[in-house]
N, C-alpha and C positions, 0 to 999 in steps of 0.2 A: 550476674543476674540474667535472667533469664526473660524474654517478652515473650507470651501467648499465644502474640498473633504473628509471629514468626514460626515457619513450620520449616526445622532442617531436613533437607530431601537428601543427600550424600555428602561425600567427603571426594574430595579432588585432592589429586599432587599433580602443580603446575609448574612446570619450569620458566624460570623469570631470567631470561639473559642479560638483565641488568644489573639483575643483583647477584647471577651467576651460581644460582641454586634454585632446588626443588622448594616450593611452598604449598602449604598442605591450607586449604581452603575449607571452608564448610558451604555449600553451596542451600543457600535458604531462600524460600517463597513466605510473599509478605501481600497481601491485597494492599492495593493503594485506588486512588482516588484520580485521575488525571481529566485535564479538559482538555477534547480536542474539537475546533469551531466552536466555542460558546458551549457545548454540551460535557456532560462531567458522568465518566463511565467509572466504573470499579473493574478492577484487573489486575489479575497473577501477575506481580514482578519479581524475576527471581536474579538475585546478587550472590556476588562470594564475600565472605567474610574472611580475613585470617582466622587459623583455628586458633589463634592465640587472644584474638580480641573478643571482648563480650560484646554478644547479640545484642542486648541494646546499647550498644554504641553505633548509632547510624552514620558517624565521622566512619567509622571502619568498613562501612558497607561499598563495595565495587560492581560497576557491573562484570556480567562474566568477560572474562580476560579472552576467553575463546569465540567467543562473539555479542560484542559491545551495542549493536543494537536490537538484540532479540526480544528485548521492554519495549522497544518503540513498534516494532513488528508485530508485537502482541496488541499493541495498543490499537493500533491501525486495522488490525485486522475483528478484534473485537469491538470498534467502533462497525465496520461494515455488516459484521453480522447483526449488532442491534439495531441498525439505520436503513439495513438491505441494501448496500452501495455496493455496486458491483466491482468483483473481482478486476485485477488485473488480465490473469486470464481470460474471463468471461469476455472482456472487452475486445482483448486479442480472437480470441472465436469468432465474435462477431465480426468483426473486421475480415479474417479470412474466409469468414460462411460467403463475402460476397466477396473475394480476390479482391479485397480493394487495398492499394498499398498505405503505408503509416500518412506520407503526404494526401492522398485524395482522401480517406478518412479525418485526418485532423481539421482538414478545408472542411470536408461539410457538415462535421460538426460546431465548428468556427473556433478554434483551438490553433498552437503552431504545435507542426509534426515534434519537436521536441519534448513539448506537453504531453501530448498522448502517448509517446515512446516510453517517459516518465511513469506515466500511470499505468500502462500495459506493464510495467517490470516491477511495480507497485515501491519506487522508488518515491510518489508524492500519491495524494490523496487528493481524490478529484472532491470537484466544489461539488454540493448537490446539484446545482442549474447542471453542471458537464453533465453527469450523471443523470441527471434526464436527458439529454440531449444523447448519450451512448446506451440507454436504455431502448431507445429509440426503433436500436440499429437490429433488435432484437423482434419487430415487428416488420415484414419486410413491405405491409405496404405502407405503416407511419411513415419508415426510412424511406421508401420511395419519394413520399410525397412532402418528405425535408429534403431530396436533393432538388424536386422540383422548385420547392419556394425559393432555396441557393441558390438558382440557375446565375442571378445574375454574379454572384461572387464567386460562384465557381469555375463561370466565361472567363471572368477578370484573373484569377490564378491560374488559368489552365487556359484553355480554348476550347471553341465550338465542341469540335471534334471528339477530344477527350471526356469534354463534359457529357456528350452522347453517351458514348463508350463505360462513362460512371453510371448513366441512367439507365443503360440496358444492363448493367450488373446486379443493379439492387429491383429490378423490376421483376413482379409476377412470371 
């Protein structure tokens, strides 16, 4: 039997080392429904099928064997585009438009450098607050005038010195 709202895109032959043969997939796009934060986008998921199981049987539905998170990747990525949440990269830009490294970056947005590592490599998806707060950095004299309000947590991570050295970066 056949569902509608599955649209078969090709035919794969994947070698399975487990089971020590070639399997012939039928690779199909399905729009689905997902929440991500409280909000509920529609979005392309595309799975393999064996070519021997019927379409609607969604027990037989896999994601792709060649890359298992390319649904969550779509998801994420078409939540930013509806939301305007900036890219991974966009953030990394910013960051090096002012040489500032991952640690003095994540400090003055008030993040740890692992967080923002994260979200530069679009490995997590920044909260909306972060996401103002690295929208920020796009402005250089908003950004200046967030590393001013920092000053005193950026003393307290860093020193005098360096916290200068961050202020004369992102300054006019």
């Amino acid at each position: 039997m056949e569902n509608p709202a599955i649209k078969v895109r090709r035919q794969i032959n994947y070698w399975r080392p487990v089971l020590q043969k070639t399997v012939t997939y039928r690779e199909v796009e399905l729009n689905e429904a997902v929440k991500i934060r409280r909000r509920q986008i529609s979005v392309k998921h595309y799975y393999w099928v064996p070519l021997t199981a019927d379409l609607a049987d969604t027990e037989a539905y896999l994601l792709p064997l060649d890359d298992p998170d390319c649904n969550t990747r779509r998801d994420w990525q078409n939540y930013r585009e509806r939301y305007q949440i900036l890219s991974g990269a966009a953030v990394k830009k910013s960051r090096t438009t002012y040489g500032l490294s991952g640690r003095e970056m994540a400090a003055i947005i008030g993040i740890s450098h692992s967080s923002l590592s994260e979200i530069e490599n679009e490995l997590v998806l920044q909260s909306d607050e972060q996401d103002s707060l690295l929208r920020l950095a796009q402005n250089r004299l908003a950004f200046a005038a967030l590393v001013r309000v920092r000053r005193a947590s950026l003393t307290e991570a860093f020193d005098e010195t360096r916290y200068r050295a961050i202020l004369a970066k992102v300054q006019v």
